[in-house]
CHARMM-style PDB file with segment names, atoms N, HN, CA, C and O in Angstrom:
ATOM      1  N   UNK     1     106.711 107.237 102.189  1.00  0.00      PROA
ATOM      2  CA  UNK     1     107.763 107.711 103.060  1.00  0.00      PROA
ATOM      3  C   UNK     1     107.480 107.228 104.476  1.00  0.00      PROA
ATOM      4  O   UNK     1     106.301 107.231 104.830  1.00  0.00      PROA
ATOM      5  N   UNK     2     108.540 106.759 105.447  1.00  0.00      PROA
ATOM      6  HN  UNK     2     109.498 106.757 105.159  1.00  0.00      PROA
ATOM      7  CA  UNK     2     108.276 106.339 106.367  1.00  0.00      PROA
ATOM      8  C   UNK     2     108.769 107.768 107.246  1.00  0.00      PROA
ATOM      9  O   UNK     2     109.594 108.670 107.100  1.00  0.00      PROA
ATOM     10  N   UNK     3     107.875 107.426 108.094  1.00  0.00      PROA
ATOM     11  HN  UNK     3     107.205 106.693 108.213  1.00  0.00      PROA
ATOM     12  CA  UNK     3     107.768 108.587 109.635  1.00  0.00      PROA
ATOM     13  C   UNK     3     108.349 108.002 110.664  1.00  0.00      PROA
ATOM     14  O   UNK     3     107.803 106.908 110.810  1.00  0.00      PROA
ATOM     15  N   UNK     4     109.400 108.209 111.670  1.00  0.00      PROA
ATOM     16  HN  UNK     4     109.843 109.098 111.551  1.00  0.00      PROA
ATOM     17  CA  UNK     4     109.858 108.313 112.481  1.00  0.00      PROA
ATOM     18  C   UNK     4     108.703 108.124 113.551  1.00  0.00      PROA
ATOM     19  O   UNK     4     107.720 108.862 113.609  1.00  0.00      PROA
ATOM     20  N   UNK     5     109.004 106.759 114.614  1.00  0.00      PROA
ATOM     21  HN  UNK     5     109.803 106.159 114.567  1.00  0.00      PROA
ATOM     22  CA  UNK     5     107.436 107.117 115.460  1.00  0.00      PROA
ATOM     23  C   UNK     5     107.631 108.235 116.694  1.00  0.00      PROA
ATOM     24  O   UNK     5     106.885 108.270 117.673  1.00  0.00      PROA
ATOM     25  N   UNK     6     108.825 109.195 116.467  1.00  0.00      PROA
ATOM     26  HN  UNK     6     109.430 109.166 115.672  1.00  0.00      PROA
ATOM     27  CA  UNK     6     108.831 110.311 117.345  1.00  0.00      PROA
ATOM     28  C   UNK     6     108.332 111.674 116.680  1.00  0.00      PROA
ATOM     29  O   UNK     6     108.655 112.803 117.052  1.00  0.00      PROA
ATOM     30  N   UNK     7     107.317 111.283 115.418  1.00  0.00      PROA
ATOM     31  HN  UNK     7     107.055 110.366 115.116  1.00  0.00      PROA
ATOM     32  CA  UNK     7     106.285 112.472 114.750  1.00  0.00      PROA
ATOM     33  C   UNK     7     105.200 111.588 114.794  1.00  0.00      PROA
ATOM     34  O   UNK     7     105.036 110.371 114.868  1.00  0.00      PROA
ATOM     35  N   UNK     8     104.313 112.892 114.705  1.00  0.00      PROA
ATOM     36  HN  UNK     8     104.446 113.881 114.645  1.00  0.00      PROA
ATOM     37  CA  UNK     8     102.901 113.026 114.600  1.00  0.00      PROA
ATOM     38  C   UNK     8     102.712 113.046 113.516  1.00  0.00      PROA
ATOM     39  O   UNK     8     103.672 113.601 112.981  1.00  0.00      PROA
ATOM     40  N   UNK     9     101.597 112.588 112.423  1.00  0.00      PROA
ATOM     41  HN  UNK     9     100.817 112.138 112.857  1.00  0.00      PROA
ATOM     42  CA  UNK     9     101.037 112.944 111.356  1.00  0.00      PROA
ATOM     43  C   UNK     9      99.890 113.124 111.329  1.00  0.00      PROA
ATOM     44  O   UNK     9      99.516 112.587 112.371  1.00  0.00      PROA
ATOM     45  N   UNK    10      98.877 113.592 110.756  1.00  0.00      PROA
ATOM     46  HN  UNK    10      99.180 114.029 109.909  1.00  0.00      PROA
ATOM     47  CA  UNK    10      97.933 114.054 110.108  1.00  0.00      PROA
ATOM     48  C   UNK    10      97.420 113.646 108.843  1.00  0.00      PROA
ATOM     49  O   UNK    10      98.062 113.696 107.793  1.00  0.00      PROA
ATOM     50  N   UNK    11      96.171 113.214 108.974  1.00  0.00      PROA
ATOM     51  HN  UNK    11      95.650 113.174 109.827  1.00  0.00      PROA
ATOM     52  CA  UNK    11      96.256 112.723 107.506  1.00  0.00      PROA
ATOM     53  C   UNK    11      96.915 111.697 106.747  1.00  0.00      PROA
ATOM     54  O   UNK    11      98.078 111.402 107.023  1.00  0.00      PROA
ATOM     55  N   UNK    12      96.239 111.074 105.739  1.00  0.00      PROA
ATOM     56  HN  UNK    12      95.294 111.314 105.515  1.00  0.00      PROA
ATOM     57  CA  UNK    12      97.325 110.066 104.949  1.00  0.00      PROA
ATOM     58  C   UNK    12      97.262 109.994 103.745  1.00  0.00      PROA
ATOM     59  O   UNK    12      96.499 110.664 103.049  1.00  0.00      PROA
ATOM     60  N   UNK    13      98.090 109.136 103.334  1.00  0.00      PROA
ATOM     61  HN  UNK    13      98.710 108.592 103.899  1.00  0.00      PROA
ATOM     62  CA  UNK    13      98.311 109.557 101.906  1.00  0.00      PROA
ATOM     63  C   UNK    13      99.209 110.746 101.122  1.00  0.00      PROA
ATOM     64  O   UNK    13     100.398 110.949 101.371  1.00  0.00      PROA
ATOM     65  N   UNK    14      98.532 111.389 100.268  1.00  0.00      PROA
ATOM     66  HN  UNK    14      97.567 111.224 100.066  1.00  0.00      PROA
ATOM     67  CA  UNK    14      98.903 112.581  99.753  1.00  0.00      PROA
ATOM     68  C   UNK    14      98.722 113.809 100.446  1.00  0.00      PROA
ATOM     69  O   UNK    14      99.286 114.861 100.144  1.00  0.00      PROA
ATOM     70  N   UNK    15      97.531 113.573 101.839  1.00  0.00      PROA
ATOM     71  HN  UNK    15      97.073 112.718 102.085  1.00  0.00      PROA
ATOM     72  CA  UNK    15      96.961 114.483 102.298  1.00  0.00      PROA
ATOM     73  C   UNK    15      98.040 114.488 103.794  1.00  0.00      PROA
ATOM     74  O   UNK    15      97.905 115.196 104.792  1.00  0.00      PROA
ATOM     75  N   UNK    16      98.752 113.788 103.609  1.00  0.00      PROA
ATOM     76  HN  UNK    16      98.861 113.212 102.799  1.00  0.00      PROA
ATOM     77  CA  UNK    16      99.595 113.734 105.222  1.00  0.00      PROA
ATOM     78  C   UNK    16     100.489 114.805 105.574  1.00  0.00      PROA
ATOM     79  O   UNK    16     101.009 115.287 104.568  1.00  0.00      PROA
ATOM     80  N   UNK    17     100.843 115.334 106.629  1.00  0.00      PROA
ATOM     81  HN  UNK    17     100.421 114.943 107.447  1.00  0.00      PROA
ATOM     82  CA  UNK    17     101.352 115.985 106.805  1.00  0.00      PROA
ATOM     83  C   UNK    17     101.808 116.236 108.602  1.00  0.00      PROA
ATOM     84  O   UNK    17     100.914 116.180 109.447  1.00  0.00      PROA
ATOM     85  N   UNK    18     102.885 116.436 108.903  1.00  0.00      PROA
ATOM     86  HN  UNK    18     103.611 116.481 108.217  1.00  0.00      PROA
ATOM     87  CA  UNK    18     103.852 116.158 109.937  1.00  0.00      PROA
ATOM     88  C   UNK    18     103.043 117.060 111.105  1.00  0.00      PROA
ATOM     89  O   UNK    18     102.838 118.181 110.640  1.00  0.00      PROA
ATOM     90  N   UNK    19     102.603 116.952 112.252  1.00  0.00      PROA
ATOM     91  HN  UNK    19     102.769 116.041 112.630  1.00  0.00      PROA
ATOM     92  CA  UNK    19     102.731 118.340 113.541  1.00  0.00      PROA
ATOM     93  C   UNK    19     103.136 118.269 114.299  1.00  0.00      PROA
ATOM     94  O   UNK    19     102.865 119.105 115.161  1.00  0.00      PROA
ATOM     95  N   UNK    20     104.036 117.292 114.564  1.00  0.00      PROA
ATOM     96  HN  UNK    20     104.255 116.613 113.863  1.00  0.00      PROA
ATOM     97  CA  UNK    20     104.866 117.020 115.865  1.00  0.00      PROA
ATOM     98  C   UNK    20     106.415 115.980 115.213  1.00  0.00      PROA
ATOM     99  O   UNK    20     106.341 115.130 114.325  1.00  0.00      PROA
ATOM    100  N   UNK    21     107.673 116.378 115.955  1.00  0.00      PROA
ATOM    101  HN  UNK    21     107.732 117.068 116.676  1.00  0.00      PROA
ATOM    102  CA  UNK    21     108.673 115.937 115.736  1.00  0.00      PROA
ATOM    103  C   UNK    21     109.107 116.014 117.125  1.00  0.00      PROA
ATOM    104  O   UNK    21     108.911 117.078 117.712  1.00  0.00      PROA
ATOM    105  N   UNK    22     109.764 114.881 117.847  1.00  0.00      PROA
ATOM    106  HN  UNK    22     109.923 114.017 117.370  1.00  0.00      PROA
ATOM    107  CA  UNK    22     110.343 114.967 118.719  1.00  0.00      PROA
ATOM    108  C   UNK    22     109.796 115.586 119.771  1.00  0.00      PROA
ATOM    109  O   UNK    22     110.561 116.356 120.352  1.00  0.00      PROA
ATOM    110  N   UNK    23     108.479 115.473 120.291  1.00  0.00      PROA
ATOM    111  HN  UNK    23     107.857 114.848 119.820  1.00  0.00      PROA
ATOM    112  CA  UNK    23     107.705 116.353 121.031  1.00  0.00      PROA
ATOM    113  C   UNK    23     107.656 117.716 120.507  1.00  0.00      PROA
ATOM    114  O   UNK    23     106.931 118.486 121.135  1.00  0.00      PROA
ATOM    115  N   UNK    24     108.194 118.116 119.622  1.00  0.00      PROA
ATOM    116  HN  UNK    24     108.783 117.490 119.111  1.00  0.00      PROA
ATOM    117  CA  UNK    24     108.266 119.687 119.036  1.00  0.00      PROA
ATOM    118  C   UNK    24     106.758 119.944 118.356  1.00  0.00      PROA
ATOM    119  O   UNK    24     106.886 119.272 117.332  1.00  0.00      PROA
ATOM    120  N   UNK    25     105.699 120.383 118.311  1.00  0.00      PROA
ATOM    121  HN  UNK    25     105.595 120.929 119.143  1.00  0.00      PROA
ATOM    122  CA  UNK    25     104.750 120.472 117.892  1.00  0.00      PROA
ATOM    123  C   UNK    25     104.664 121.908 117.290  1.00  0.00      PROA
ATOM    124  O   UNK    25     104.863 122.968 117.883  1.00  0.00      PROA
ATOM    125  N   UNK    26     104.271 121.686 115.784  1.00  0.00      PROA
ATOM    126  HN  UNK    26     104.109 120.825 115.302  1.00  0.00      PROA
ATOM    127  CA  UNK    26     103.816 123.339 115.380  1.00  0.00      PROA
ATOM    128  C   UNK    26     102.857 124.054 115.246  1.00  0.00      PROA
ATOM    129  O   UNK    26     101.899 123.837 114.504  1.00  0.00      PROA
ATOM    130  N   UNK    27     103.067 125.242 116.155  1.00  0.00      PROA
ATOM    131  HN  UNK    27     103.846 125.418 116.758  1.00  0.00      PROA
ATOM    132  CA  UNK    27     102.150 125.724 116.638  1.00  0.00      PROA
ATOM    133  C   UNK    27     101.494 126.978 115.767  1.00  0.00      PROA
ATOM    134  O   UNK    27     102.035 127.993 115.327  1.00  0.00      PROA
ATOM    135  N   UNK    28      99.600 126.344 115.660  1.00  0.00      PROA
ATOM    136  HN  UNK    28      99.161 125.520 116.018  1.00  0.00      PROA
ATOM    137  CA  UNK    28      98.946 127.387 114.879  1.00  0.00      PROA
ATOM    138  C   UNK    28      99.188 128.564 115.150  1.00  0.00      PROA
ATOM    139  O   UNK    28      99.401 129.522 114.406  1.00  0.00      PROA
ATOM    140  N   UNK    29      99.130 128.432 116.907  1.00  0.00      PROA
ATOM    141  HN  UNK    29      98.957 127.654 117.511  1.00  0.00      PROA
ATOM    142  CA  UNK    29      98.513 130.267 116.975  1.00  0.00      PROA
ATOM    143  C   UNK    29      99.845 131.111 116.506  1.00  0.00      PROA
ATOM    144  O   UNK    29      99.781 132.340 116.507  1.00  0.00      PROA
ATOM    145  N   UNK    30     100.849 130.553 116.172  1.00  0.00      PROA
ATOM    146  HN  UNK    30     100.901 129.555 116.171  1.00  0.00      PROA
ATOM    147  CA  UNK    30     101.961 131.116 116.022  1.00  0.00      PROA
ATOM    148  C   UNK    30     102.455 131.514 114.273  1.00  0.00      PROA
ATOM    149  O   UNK    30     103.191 132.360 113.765  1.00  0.00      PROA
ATOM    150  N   UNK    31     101.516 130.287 113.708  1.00  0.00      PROA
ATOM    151  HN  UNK    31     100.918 129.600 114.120  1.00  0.00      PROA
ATOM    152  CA  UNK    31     101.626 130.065 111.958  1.00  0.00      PROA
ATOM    153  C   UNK    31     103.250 129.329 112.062  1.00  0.00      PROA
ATOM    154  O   UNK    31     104.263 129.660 111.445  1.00  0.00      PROA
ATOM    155  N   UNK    32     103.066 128.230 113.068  1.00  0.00      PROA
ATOM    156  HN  UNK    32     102.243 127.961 113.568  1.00  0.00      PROA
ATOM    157  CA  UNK    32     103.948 127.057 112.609  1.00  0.00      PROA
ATOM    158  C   UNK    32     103.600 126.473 111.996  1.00  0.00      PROA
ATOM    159  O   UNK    32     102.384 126.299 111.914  1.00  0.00      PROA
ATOM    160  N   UNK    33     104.805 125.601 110.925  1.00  0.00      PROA
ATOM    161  HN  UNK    33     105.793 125.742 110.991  1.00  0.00      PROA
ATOM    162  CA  UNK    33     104.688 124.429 110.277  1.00  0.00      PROA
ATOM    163  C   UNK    33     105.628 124.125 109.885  1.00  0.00      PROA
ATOM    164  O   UNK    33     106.462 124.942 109.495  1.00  0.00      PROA
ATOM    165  N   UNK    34     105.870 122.359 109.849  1.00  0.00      PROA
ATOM    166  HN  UNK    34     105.193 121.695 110.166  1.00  0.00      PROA
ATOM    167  CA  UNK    34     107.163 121.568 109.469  1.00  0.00      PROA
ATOM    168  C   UNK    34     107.166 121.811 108.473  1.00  0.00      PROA
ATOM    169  O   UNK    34     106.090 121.632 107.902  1.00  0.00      PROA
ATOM    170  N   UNK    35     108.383 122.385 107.592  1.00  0.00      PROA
ATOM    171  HN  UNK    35     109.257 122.531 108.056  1.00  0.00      PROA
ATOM    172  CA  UNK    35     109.166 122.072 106.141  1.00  0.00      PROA
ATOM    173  C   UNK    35     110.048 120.943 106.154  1.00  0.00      PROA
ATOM    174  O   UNK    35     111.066 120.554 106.725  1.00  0.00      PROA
ATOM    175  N   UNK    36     109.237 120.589 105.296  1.00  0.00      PROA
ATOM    176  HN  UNK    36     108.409 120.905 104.832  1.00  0.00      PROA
ATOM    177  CA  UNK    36     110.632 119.161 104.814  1.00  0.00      PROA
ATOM    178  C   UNK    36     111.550 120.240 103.361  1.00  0.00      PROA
ATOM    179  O   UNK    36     111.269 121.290 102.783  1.00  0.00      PROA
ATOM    180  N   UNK    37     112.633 119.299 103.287  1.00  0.00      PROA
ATOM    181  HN  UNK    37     112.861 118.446 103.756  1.00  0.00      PROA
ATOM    182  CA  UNK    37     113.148 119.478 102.769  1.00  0.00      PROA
ATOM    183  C   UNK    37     114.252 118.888 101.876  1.00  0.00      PROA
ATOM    184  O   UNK    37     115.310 119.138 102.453  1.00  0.00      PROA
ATOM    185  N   UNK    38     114.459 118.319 100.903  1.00  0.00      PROA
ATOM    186  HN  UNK    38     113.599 118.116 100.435  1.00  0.00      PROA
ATOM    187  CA  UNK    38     115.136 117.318 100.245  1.00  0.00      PROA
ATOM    188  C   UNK    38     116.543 118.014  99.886  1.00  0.00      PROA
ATOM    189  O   UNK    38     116.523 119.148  99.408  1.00  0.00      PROA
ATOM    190  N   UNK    39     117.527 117.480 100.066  1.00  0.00      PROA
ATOM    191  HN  UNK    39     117.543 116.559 100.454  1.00  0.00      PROA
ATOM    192  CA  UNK    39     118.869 117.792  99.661  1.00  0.00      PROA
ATOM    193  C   UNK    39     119.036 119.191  99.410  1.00  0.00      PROA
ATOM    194  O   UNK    39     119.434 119.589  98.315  1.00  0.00      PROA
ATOM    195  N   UNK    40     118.680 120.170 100.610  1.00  0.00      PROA
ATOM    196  HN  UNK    40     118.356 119.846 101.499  1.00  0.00      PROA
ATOM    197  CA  UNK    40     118.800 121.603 100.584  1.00  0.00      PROA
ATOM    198  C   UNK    40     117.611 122.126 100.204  1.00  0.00      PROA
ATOM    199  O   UNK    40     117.248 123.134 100.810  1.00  0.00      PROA
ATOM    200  N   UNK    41     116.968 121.726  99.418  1.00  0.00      PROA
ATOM    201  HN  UNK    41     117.262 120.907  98.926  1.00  0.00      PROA
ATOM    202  CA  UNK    41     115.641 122.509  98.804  1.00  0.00      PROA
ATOM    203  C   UNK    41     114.562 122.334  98.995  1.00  0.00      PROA
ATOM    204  O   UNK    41     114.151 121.195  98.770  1.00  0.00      PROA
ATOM    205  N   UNK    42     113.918 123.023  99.329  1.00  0.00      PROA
ATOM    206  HN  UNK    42     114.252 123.948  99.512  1.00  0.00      PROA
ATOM    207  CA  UNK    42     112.329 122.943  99.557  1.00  0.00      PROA
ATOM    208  C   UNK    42     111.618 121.680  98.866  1.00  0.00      PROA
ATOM    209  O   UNK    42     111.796 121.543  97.656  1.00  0.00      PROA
ATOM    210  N   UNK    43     110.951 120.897  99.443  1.00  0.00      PROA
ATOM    211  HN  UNK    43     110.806 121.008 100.427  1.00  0.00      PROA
ATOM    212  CA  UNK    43     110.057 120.251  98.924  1.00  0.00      PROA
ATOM    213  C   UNK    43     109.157 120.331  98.153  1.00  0.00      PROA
ATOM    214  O   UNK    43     108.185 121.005  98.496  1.00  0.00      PROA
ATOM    215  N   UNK    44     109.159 119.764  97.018  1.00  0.00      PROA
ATOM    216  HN  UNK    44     109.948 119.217  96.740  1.00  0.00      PROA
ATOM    217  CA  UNK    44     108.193 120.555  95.990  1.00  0.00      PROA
ATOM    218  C   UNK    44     106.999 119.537  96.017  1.00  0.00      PROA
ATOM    219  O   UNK    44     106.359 119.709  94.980  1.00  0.00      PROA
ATOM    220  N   UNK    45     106.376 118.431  96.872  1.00  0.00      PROA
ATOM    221  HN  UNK    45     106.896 118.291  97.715  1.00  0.00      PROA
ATOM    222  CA  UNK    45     105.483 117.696  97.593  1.00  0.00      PROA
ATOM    223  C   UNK    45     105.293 118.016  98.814  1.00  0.00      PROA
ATOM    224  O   UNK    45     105.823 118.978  99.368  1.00  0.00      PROA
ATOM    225  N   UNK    46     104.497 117.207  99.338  1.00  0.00      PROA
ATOM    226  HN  UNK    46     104.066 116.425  98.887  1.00  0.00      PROA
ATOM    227  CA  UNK    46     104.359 116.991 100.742  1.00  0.00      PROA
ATOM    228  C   UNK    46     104.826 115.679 101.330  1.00  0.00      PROA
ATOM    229  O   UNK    46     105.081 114.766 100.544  1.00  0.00      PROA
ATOM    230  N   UNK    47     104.950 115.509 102.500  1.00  0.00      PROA
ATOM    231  HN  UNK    47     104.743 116.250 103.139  1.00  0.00      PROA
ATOM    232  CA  UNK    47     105.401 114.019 102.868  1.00  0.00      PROA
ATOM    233  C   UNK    47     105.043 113.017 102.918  1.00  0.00      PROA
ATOM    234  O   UNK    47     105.674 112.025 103.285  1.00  0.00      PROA
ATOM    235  N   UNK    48     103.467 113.114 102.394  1.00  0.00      PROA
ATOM    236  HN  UNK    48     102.955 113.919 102.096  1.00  0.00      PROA
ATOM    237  CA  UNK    48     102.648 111.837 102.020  1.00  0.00      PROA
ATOM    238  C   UNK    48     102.974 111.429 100.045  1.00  0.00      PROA
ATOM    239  O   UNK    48     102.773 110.347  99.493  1.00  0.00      PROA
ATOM    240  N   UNK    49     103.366 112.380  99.577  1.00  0.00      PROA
ATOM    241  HN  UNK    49     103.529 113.258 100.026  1.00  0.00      PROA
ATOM    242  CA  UNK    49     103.447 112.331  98.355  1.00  0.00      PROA
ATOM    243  C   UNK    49     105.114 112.038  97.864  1.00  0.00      PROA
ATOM    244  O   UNK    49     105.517 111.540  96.813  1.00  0.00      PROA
ATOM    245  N   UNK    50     105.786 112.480  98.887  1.00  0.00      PROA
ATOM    246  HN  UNK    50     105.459 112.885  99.741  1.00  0.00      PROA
ATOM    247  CA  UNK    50     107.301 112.499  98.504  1.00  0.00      PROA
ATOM    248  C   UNK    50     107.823 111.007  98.348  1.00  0.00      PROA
ATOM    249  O   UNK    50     107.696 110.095  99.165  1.00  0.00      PROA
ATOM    250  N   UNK    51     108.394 110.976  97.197  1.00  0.00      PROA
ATOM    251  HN  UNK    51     108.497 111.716  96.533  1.00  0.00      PROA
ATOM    252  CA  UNK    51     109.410 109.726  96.371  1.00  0.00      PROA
ATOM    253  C   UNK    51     110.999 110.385  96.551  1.00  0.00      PROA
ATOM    254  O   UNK    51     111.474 111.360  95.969  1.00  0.00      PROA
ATOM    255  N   UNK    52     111.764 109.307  97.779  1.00  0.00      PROA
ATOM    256  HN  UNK    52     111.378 108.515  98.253  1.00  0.00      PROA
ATOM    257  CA  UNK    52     113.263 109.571  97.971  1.00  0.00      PROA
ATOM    258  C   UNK    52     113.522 108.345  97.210  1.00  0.00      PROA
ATOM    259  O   UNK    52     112.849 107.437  96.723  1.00  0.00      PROA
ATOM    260  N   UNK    53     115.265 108.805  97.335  1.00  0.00      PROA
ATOM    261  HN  UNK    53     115.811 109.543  97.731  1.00  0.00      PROA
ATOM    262  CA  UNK    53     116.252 107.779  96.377  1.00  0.00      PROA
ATOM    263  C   UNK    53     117.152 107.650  98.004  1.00  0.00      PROA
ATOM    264  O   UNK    53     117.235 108.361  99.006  1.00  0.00      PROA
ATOM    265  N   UNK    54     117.705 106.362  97.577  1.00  0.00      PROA
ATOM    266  HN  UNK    54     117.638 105.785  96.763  1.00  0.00      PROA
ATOM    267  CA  UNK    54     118.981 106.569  98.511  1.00  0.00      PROA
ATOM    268  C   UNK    54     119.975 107.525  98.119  1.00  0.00      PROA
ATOM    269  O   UNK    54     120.135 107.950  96.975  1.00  0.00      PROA
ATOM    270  N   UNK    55     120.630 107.835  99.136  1.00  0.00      PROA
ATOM    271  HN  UNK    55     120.500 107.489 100.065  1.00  0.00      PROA
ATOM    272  CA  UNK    55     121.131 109.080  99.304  1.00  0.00      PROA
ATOM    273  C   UNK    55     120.479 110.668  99.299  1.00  0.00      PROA
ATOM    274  O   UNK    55     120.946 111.779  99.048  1.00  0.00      PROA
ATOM    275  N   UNK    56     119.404 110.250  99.635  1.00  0.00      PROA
ATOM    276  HN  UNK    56     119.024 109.348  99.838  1.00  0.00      PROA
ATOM    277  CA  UNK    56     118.464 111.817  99.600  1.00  0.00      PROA
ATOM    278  C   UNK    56     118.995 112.438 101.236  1.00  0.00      PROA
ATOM    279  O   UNK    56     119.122 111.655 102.177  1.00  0.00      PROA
ATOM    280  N   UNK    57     119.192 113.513 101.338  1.00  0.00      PROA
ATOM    281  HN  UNK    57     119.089 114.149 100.574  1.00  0.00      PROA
ATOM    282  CA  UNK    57     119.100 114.007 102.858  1.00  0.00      PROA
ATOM    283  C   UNK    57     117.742 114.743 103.245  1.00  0.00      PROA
ATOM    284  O   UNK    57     117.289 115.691 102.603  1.00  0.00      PROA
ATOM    285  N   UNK    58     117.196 114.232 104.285  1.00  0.00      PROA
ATOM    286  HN  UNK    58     117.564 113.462 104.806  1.00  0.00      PROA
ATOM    287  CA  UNK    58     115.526 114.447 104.276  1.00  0.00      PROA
ATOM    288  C   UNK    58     116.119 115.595 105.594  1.00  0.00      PROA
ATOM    289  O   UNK    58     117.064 115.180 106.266  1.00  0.00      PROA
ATOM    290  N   UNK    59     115.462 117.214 105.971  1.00  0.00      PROA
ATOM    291  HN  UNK    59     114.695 117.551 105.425  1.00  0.00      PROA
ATOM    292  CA  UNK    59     115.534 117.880 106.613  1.00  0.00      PROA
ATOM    293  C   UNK    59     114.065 118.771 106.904  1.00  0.00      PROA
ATOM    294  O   UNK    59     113.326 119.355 106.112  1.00  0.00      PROA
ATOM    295  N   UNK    60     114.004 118.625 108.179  1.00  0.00      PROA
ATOM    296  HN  UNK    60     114.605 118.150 108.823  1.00  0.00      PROA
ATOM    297  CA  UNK    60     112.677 118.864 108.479  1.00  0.00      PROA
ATOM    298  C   UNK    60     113.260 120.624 109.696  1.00  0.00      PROA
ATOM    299  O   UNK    60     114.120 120.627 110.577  1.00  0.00      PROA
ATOM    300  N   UNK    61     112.695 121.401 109.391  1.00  0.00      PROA
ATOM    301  HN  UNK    61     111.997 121.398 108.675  1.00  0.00      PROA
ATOM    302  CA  UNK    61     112.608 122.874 109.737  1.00  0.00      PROA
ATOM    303  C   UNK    61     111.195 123.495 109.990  1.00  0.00      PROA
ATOM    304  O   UNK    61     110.207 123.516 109.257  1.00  0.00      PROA
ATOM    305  N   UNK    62     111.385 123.972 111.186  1.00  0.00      PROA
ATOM    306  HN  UNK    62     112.188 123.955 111.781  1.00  0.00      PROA
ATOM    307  CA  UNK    62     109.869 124.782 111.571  1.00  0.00      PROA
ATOM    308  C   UNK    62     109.754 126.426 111.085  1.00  0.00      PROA
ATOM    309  O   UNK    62     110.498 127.333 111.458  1.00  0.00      PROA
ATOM    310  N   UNK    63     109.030 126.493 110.495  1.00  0.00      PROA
ATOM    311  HN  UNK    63     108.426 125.756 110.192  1.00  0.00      PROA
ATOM    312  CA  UNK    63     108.803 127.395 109.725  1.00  0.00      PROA
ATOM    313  C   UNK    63     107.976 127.974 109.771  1.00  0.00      PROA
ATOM    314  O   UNK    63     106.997 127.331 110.151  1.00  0.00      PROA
ATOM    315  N   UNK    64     107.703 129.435 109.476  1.00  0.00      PROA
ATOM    316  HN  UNK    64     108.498 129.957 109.168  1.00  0.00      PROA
ATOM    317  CA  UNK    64     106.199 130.504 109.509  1.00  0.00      PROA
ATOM    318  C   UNK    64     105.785 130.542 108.574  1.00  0.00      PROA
ATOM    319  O   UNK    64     106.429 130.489 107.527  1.00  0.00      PROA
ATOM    320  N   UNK    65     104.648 130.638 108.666  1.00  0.00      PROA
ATOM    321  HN  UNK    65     104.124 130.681 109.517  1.00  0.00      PROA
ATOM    322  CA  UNK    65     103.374 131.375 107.393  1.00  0.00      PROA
ATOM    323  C   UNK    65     102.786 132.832 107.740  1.00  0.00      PROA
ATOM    324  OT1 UNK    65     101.975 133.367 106.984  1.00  0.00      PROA
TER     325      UNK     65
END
């Protein structure tokens, strides 16, 4: 999956994972973190692991833990 060079990643591979979008960074002390999200639904990967098709709508949401 390609990253936008206005995110941050972490990690690579399978182990990758997003902490910054658009200067938006998610924040621990808060229990932020980017959700991706494929055509409405939760990602059932991560974004180092995720396989799109054309026509996928990729949606990224900051989210609590």
């Amino acid at each position: 999956m390609e990253i936008d060079s206005n995110a941050r990643v972490v990690g690579s591979g399978a182990n990758a994972y997003v902490v910054t979008i658009c200067g938006r960074e998610a924040s621990n002390s808060d229990h932020e973190y980017w959700a991706l999200y494929v055509n409405g639904e939760y990602a059932q990967t991560g974004a180092g692991s995720l396989m799109t098709k054309n026509g996928d709508e990729i949606t990224w949401k900051i989210e609590t833990y």
